[in-house]
MARDREN-815984 format. One record per residue (C-alpha): y negated, z, x negated; chain. Coordinates in steps of 0.001 Angstrom, whole numbers. Layout:
<rs>
> c2 c3 c1 cadena
> Y Z X A $
...
</rs>
This chain:
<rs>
> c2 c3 c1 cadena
> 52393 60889 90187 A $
> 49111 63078 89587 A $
> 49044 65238 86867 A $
> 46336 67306 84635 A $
> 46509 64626 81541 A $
> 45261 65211 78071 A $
> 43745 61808 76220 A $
> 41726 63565 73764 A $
> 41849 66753 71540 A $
> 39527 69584 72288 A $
> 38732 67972 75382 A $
> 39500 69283 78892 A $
> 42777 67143 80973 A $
> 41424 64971 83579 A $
> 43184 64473 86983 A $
> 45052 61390 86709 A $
> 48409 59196 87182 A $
> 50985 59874 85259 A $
> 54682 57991 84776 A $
> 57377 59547 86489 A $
> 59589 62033 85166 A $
> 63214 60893 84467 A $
> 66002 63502 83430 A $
> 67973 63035 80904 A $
> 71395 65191 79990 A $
> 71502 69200 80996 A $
> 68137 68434 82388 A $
> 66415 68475 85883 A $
> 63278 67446 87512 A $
> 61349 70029 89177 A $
> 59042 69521 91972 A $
> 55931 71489 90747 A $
> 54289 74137 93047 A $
> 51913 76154 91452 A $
> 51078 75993 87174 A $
> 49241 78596 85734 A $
> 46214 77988 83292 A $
> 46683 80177 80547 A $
> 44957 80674 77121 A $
> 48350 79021 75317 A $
> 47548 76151 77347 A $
> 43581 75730 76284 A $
> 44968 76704 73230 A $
> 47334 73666 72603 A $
> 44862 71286 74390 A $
> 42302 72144 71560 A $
> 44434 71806 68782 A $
> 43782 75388 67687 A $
> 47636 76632 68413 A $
> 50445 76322 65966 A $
> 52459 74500 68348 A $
> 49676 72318 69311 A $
> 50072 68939 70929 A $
> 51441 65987 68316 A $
> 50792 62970 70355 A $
> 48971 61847 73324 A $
> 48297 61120 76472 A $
> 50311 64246 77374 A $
> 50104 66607 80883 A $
> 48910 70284 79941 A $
> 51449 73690 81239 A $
> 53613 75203 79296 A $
> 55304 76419 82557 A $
> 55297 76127 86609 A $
> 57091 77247 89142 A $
> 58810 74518 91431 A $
> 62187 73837 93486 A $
> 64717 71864 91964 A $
> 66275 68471 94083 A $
> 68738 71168 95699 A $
> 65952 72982 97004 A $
> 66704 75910 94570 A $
> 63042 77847 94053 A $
> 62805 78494 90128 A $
> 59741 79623 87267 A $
> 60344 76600 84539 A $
> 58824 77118 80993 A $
> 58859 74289 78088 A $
> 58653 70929 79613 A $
> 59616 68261 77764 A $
> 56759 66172 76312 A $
> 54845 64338 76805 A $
> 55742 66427 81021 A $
> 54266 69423 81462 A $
> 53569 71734 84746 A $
> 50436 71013 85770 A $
> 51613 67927 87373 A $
> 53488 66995 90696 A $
> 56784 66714 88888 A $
> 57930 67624 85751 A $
> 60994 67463 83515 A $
> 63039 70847 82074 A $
> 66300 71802 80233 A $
> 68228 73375 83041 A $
> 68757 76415 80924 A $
> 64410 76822 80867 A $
> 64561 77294 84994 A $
> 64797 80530 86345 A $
> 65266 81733 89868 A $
> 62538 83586 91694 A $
> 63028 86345 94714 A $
> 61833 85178 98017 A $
> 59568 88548 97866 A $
> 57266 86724 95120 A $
> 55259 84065 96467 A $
> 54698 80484 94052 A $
> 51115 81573 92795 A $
> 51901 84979 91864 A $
> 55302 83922 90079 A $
> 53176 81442 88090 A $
> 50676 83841 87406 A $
> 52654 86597 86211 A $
> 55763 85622 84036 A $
> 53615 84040 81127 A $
> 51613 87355 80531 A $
> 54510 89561 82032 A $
> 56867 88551 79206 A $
> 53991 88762 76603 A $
> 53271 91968 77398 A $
> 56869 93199 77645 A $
> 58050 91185 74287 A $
> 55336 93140 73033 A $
> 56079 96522 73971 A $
> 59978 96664 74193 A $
> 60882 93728 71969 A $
> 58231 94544 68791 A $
> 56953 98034 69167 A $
> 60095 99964 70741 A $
> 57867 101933 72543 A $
> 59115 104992 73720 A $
> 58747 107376 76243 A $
> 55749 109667 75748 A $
> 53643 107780 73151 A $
> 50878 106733 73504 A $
> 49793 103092 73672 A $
> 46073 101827 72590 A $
> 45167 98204 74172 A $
> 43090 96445 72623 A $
> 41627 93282 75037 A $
> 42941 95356 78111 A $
> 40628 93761 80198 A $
> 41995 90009 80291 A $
> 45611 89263 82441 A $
> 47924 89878 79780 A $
> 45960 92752 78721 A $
> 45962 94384 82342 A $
> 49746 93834 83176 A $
> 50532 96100 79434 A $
> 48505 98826 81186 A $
> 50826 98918 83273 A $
> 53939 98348 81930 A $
> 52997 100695 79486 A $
> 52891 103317 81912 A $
> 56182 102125 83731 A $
> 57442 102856 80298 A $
> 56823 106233 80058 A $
> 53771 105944 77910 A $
> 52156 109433 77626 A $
> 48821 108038 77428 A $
> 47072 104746 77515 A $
> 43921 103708 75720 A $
> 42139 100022 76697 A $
> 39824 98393 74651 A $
> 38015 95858 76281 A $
> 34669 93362 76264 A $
> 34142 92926 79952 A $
> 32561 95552 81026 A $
> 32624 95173 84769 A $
> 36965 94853 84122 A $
> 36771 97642 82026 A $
> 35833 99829 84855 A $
> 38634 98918 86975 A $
> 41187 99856 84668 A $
> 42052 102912 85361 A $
> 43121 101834 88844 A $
> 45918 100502 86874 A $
> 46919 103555 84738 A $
> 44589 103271 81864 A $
> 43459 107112 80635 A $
> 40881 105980 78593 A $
> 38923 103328 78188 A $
> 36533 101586 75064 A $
> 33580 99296 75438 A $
> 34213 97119 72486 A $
> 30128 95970 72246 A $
> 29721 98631 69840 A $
> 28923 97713 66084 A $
> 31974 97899 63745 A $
> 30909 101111 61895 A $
> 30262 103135 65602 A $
> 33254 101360 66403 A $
> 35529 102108 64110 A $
> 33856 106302 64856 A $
> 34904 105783 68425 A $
> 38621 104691 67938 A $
> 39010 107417 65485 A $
> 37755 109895 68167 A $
> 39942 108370 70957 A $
> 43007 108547 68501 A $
> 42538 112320 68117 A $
> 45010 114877 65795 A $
> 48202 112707 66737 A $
> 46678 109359 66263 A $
> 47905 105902 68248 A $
> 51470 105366 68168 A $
> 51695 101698 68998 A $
> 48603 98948 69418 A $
> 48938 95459 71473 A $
> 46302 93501 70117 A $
> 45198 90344 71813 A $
> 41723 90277 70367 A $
> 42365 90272 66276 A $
> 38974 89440 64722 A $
> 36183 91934 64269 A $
> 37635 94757 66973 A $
> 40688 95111 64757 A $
> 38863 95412 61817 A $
> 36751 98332 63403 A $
> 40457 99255 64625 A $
> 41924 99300 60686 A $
> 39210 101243 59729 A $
> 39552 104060 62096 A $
> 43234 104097 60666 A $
> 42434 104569 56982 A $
> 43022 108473 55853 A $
> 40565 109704 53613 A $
> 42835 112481 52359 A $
> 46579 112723 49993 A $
> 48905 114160 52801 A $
> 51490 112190 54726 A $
> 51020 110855 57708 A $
> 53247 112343 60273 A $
> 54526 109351 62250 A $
> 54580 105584 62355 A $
> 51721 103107 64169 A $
> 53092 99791 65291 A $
> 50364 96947 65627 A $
> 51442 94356 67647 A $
> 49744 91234 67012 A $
> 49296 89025 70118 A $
> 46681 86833 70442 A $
> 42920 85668 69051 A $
> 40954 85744 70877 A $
> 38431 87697 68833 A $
> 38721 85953 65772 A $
> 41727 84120 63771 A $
> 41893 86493 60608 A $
> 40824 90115 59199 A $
> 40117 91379 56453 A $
> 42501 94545 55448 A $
> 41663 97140 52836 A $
> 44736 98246 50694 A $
> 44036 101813 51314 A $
> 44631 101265 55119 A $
> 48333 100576 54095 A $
> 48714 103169 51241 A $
> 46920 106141 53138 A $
> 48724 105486 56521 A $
> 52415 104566 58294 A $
> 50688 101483 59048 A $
> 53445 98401 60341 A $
> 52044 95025 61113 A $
> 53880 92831 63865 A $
> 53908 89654 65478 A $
> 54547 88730 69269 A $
> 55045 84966 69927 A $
> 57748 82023 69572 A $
> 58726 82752 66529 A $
> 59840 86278 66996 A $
> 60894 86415 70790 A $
> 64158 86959 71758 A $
> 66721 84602 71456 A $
> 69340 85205 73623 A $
> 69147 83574 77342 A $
> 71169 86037 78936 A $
> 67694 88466 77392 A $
> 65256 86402 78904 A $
> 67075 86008 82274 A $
> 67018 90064 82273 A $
> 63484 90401 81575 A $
> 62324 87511 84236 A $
> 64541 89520 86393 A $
> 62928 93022 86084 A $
> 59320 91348 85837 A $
> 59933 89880 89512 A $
> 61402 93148 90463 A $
> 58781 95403 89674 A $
> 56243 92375 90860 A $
> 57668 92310 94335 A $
> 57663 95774 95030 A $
> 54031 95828 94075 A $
> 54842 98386 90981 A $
> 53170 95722 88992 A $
> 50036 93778 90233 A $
> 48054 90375 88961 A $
> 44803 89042 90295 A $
> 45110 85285 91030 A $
> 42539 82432 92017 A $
> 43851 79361 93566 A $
> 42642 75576 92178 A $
> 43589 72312 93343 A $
> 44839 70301 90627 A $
> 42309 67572 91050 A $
> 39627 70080 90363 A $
> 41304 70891 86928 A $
> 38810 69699 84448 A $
> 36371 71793 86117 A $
> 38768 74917 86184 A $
> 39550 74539 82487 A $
> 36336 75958 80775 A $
> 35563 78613 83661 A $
> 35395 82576 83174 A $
> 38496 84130 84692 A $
> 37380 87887 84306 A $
> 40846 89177 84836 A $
> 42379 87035 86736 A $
> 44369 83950 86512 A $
> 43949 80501 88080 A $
> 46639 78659 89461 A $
> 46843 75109 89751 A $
> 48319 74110 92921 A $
> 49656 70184 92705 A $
</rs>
């Protein structure tokens, strides 16, 4: 079969053959249609990821959409290896497949349950956000980024801040819901001066970061009190992704002066209950069909993958169509 196939670390996948799949027990093969290329996926081709690939030749996608050998349409996440989704077939525990609405098409079901449970994990399974808080973004202008904007808001957020590098995304956002929005191109010390200003008397209640790096740092600053009363309520940092930068550097007094909680979003911490999941895939391709939630999607045959891999997205996510 052809299949997006990884020889080398750090390198792109080229489009190649690939042995057959061949299921083994509680498993099924799945006939791929559409595979999204996500940053998890650069990620564990690269080696940078904690989960990142062991041995090699392997085929890239954590996840696809497909139909099963009964014809039953499904989104599929964690292959077994060395399979993955961006291939013609692929291998899956039966309990990884779950069934799609005939309302969502193949590309935008591949597109949107990767970042869609990202960005709900991170908002109802970490923060606990509740109705009429308000929510600062920080990388609002990448996929992920633009689906908590609006999730946020289907929340009940009472207001929604996004931080974002792309300026030309950044102006779009408040199509989506966003009330505010910050160019993060400013140096960290103006930086910092703006997301104090944005926060205001009553401050940010809960922050989804997907940049980390310098942009959080300027973010940690702005948190820091420079006075001895209490702080009146909690902030909840959600810690998603890197792409600004794998570590910061936090001064005590951001901790000591402020309600300041530090959280996680990814494997390790997601939910572990199917029956969970199965709810969450269920309302994400609810609120996806009814166009409540929207995602921005370029189509790529999956022989043109290698040249796919390295190109700017600016918002919106490529498919790769076996």
């Amino acid at each position: 079969m052809n299949a997006a196939v990884l020889h080398t670390i750090n390198q792109p996948p080229h489009f190649a053959h690939f042995p057959e799949p061949v299921a083994e027990e509680n498993e099924v093969i799945v006939h791929v249609r559409a595979a999204a290329l996500k940053p998890i996926d650069k990620q564990m081709a690269s080696g940078s990821h904690y989960a990142a690939y062991g041995k090699l030749p392997v085929v890239c996608g954590v996840d696809g959409v497909g139909r099963l050998e009964d014809g039953t349409r499904v989104f599929f996440g964690g292959p077994r290896p060395p399979y993955g989704g961006m291939a013609e077939r692929t291998v899956v525990s039966r309990a990884r497949c779950f069934p799609i609405p005939d309302n969502v098409n193949d590309e935008i079901a591949a597109a949107a349950v990767n970042p869609g449970l990202s960005a709900w994990g991170a908002l109802v399974w970490r923060a606990q956000l509740a109705p009429g808080e308000t929510v600062l973004i920080l990388g609002a202008t990448g996929v992920t980024g633009k689906l908590a904007i609006q999730m946020a808001k289907l929340l009940g957020a009472r207001r929604v801040i996004a931080a974002g590098r792309n300026e030309q995304v950044l102006h779009t956002l408040h199509d989506l819901g966003a009330d505010a929005t910050i160019r993060l191109g400013e140096p960290g010390q103006d930086l910092a001066e703006v997301f104090a200003r944005e926060a205001g008397e009553n401050g940010f209640d809960v922050i989804i970061d997907y940049l980390w790096g310098p942009p959080t740092e300027a973010l940690l600053a702005a948190l820091a009190r420079r006075d001895l009363k209490p702080a009146s309520s909690r902030v909840r940092l959600v810690e998603v992704g890197e792409s600004g930068g794998p570590a910061v550097s936090l001064a005590a007094a951001v901790l000591r002066s402020s309600r300041l909680e530090i959280l996680g979003a990814g494997s390790g911490n997601a939910a572990a209950s199917p029956e969970i999941w199965i709810e969450a895939v269920r309302q994400l391709m609810s609120n996806i069909g009814c166009g409540t939630l929207r995602i921005d999607t370029e189509r790529v045959p999956l022989g043109e993958v290698e040249h796919a891999w390295h190109r700017d997205q600016r918002g919106r996510r490529t498919v790769i169509i076996p």
